[in-house]
TORVOMI-120238 format. One line per 4 residues: their letters; for each residue x, y negated, z of N, C-alpha, C. Coordinates in steps of 0.001 Angstrom, whole numbers, plus 500000, padded with zeros to 6 digits. Layout:
% residues N
a> X Y Z X Y Z X Y Z  ...
END
This chain:
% residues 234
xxxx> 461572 933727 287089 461024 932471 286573 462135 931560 286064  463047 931176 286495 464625 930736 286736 465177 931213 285043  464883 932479 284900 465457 933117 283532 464474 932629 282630  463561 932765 282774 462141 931975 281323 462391 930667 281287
xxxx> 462598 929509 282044 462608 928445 282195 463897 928076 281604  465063 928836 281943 466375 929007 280891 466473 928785 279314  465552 929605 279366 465332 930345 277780 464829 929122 276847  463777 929096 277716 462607 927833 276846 463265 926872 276622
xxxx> 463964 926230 277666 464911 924966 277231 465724 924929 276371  466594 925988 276463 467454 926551 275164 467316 926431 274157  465988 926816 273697 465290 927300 272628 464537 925421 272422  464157 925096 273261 463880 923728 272910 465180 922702 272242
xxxx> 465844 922935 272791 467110 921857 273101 468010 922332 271227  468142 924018 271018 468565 923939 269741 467831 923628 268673  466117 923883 269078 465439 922996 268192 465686 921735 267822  466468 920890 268619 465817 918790 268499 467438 919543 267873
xxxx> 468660 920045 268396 469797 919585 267929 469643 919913 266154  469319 921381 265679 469333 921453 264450 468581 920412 263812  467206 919859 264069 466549 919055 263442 467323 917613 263245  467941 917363 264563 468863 916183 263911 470195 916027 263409
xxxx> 470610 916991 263326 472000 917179 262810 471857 917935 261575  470363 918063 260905 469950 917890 260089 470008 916828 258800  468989 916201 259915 469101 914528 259267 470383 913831 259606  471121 913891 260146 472401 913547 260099 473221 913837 258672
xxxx> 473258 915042 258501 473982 915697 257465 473276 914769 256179  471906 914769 256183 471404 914460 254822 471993 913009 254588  471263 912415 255834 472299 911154 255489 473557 910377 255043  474416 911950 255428 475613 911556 255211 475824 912133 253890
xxxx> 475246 912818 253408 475379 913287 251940 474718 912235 250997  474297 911332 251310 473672 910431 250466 474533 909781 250601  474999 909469 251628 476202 907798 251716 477415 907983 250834  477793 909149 250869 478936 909814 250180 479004 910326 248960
xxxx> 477522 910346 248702 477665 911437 247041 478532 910816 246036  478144 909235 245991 479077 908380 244950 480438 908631 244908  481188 909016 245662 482208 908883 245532 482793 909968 245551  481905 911613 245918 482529 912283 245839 481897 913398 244650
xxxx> 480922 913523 244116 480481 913282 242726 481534 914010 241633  481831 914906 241413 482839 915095 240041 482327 914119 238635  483012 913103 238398 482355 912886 236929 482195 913296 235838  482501 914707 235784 481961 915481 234965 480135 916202 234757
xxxx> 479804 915447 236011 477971 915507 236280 477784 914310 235403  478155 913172 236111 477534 911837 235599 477944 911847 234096  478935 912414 233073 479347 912221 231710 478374 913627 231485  477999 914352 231449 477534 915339 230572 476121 915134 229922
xxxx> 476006 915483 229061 474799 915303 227965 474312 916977 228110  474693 918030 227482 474243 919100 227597 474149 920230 228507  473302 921177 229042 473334 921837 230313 472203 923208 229854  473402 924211 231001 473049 925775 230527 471923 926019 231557
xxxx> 470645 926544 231989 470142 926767 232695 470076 928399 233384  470771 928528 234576 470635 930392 234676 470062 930549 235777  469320 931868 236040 468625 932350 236429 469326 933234 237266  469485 932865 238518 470047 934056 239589 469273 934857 240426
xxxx> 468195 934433 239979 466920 935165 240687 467114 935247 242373  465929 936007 242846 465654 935802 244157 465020 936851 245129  465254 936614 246321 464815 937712 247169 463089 938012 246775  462636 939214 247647 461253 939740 247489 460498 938772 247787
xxxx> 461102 938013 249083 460126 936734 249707 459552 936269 248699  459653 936051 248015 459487 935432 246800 457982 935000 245912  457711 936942 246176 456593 937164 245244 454897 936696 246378  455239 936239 247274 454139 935572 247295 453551 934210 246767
xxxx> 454761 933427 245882 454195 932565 245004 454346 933408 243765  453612 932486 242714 453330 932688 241086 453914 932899 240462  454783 934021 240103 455539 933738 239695 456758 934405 239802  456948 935027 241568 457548 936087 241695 458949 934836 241965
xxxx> 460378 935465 242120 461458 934833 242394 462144 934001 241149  461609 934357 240401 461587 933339 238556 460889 932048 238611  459898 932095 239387 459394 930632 239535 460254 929510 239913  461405 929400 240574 462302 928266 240828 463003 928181 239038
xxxx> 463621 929419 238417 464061 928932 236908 462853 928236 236161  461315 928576 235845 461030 928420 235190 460596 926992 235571  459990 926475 236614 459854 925039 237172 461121 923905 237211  461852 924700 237481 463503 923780 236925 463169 923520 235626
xxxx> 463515 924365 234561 463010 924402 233430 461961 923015 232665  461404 923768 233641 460339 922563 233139 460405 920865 233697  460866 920440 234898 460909 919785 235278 462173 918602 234879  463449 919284 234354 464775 919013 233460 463832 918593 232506
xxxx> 462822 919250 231709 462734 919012 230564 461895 917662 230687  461260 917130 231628 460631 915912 231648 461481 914647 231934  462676 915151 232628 463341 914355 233180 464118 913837 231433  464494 914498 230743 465008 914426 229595 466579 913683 229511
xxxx> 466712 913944 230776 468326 913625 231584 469574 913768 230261  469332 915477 230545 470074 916420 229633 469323 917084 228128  470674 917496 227478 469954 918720 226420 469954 919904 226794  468974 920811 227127 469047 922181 227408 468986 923061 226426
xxxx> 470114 923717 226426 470933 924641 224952 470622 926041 225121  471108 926769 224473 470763 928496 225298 472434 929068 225241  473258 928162 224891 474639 928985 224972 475433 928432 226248  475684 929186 227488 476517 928099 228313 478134 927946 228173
xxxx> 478475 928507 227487 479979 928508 226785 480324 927134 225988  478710 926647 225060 479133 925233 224845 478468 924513 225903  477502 924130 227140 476756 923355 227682 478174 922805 228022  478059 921322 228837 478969 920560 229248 479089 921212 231311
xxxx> 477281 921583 231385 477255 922013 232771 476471 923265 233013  475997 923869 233746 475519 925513 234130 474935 924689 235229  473712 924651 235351 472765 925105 236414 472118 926423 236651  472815 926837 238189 472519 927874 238597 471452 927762 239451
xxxx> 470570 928544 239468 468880 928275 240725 469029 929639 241109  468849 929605 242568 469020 930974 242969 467754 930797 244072  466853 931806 244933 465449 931588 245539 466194 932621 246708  466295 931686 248199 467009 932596 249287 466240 932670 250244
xxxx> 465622 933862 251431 465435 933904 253091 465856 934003 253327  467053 933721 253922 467665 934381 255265 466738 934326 256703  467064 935624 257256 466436 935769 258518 466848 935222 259641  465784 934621 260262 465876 933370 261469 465706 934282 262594
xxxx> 466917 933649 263896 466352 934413 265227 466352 933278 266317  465583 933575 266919 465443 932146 268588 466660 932476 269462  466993 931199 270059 468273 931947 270808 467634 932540 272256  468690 933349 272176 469098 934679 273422 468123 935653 272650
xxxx> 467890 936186 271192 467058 937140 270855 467681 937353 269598  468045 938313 269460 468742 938650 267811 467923 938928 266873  466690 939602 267566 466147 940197 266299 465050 939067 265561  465058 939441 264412 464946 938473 263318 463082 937677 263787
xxxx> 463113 936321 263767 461168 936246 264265 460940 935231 262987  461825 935068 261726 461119 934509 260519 461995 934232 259538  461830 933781 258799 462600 933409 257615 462977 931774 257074  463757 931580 256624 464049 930170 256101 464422 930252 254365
xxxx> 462846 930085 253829 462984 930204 252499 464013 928786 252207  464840 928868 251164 465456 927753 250244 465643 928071 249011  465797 926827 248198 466237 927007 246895 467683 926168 246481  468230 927034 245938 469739 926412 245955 469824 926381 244345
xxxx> 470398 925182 244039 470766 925022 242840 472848 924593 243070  473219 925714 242060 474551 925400 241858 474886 924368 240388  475809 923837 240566 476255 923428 238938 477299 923570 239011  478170 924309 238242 478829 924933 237481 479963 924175 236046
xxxx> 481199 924604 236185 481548 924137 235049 481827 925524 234101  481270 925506 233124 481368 926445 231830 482651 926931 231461  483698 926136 231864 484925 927082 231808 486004 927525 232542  485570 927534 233680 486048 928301 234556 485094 928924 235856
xxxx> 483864 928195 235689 482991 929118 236214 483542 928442 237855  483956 927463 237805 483829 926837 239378 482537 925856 239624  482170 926019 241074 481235 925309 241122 481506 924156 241483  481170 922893 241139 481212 921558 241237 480313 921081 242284
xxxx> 479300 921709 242387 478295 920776 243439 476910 921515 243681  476816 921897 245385 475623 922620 245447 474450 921829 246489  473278 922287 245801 472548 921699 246891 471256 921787 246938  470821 922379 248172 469284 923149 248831 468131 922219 248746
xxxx> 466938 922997 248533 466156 922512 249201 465191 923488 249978  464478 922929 251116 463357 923934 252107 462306 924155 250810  461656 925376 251214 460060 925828 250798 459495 925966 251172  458467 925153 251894 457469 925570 252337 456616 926449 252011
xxxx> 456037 927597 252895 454864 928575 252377 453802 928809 253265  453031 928212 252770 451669 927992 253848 450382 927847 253347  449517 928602 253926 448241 928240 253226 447688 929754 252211  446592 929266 251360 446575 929888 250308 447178 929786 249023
xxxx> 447159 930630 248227 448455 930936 246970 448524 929369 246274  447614 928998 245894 447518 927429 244687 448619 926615 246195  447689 926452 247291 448801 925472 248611 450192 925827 248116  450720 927002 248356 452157 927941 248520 452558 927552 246984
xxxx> 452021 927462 246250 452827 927394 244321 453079 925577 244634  451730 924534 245278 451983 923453 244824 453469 922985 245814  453607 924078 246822 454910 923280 247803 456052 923685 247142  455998 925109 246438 457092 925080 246185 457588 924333 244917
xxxx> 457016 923684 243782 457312 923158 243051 457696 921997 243654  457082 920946 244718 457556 920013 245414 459207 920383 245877  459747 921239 245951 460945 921758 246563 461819 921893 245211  461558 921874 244543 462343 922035 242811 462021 920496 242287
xxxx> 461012 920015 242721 461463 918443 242325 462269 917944 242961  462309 918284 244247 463487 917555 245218 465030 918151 244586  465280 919257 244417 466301 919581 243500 466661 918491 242180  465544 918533 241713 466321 917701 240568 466399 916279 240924
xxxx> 465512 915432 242033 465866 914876 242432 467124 914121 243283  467662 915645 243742 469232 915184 243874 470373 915215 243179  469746 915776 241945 470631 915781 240800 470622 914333 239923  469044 913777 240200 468894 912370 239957 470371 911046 240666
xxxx> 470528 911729 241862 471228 910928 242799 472690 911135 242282  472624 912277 242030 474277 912830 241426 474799 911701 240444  473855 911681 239261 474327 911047 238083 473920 909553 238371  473743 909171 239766 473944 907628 239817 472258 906931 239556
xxxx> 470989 907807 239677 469728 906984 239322 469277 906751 240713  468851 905735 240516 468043 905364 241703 467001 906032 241847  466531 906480 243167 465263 907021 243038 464023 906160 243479  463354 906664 243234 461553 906157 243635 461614 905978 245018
xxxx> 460170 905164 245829 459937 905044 247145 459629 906589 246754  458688 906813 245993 457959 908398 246680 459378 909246 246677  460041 909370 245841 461172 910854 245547 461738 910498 247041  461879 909008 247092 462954 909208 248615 462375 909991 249619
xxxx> 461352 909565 249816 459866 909696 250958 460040 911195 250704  460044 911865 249562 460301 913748 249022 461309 914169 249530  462836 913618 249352 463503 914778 249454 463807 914236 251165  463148 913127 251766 463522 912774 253309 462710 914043 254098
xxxx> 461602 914175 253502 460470 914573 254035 461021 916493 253961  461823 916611 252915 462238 917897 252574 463215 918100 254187  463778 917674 254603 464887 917681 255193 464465 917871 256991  462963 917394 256528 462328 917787 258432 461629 918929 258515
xxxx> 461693 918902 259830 461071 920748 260516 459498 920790 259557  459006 921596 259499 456999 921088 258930 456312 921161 260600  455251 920536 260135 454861 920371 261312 454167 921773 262328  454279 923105 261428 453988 923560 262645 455486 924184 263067
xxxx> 456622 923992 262888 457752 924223 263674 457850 922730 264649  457352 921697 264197 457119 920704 265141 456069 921526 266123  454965 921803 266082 453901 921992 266735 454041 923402 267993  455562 923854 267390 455430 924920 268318 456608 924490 269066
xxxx> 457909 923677 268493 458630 922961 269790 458079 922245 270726  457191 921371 270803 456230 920554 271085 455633 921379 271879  454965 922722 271945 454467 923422 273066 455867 924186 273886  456641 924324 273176 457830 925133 274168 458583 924534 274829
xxxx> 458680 922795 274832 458980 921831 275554 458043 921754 276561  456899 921458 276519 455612 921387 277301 455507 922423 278329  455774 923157 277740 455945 924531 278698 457087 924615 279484  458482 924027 279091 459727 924372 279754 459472 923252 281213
xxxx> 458778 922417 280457 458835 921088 281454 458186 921450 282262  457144 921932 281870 455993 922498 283065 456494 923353 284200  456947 924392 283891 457702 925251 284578 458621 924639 285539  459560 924379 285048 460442 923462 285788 459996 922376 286907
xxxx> 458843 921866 286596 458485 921043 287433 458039 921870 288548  456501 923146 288405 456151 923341 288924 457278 924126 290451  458490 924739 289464 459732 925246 290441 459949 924285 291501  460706 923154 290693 460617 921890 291803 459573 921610 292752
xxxx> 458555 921598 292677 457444 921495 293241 457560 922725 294363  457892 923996 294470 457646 924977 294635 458448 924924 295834  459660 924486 295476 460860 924370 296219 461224 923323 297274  460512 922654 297046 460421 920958 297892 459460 921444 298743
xxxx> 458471 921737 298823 457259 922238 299605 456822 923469 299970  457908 924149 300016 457703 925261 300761 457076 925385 302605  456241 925838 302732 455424 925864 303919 456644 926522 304847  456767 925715 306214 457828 926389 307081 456641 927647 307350
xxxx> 457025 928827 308311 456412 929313 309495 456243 928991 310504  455268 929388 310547 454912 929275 311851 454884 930068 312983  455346 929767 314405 455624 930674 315263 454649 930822 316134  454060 932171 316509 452649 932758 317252 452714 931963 318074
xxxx> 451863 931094 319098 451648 930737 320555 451521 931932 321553  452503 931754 322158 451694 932277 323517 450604 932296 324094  450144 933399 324103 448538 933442 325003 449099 933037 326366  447945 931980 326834 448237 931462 328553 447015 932484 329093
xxxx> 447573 932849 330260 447043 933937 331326 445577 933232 332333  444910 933682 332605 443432 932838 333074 443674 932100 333765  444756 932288 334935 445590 931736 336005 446034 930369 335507  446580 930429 334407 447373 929284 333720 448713 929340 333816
xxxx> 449305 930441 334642 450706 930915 334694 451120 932243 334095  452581 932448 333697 452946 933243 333047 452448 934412 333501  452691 934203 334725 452124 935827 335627 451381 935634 336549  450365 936133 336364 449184 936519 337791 448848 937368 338455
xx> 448865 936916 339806 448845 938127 340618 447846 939113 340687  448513 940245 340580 447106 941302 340910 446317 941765 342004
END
């Protein structure tokens, strides 16, 4: 019991730490972007768009692992930020979109129990092919297919949304409220820490409980003899 009660906490405890050292990180990437920013983002007018494609995970949205280029795509093009060219030899920048799982494991268990879809956009300078500035966002996939297409496009707005931040725009209450909202567990990784806490606590208590109140023994009485003495005569 001692070993489960171990575990669960564990497994609770790296939950709250990743989730806030999470939001830690994001925060601190916002406080800092200004200044650390290449200004070669904020000066560029024209930009190469490439396609690094993406794991199999993929093809359960619309689209297959091409859906993060072609929603970039489209979403640049509303923003009307940049000019999107087809040569990246002249663009000023290379956006790279690449669609990743890596496989997730709980601790004290190696083998793999899910995935952590992201979408990573690199940018790139065109002549030397170094990258200047990268940066993720989560995908949610949940639901049925239209649910799963509308989250992940929410996850490619948050992309260009931090590309918004790059070149110095302010964003919206909603975009903030987007890419904040990008950056927390979803609620059923809330919903299942939330029971594995519940459970660790439980346990634990009931141990305590277990251990504090343990019933002494009890020792047989002596049977008294009819006489009322140890020994009676025969």
């Amino acid at each position: 019991m001692h070993t489960t009660i171990r575990k669960l906490l564990c497994f609770s405890l790296t939950l709250a730490f990743l989730n806030t050292t999470t939001l830690v990180l994001a925060q601190s990437t916002a406080s800092t972007a200004s200044t650390l920013v290449p200004p070669q983002i904020a000066s560029a007018h024209t930009i190469f768009i490439s396609n690094a494609g993406g794991s199999n995970y993929f093809n359960m949205f619309t689209g297959g692992p091409d859906r993060g280029y072609t929603q970039l795509l489209n979403d640049l093009e509303k923003w009307n930020r940049f000019r999107i060219i087809q040569s990246p030899s002249a663009a000023d920048l290379i956006f790279e979109i690449s669609a990743i799982a890596p496989a997730t494991a709980s601790p004290g268990n190696d083998a793999p129990s899910g995935y952590n879809p992201q979408l990573v956009l690199r940018i790139r300078d065109p002549k030397t092919s170094a990258i200047l500035w990268t940066t993720t966002a989560n995908v949610r996939a949940a639901g049925r297919q239209k649910s799963r297409d509308k989250g992940f496009d929410k996850s490619v707005a948050v992309l260009v949304d931090h590309v918004r931040q790059l070149t110095g725009e302010q964003l919206t209450v909603e975009q903030t409220k987007a890419t904040r909202d990008n950056t927390r567990a979803p609620n059923s990784e809330k919903i299942l820490f939330g029971t594995l806490l519940g459970v660790g606590v439980g346990m634990m208590a009931f141990g305590i409980y277990k251990a504090t109140h343990m019933s002494r023994p009890t020792l047989p009485t002596a049977r008294t003899s009819p006489c009322g003495t140890p020994f009676c005569p025969i």
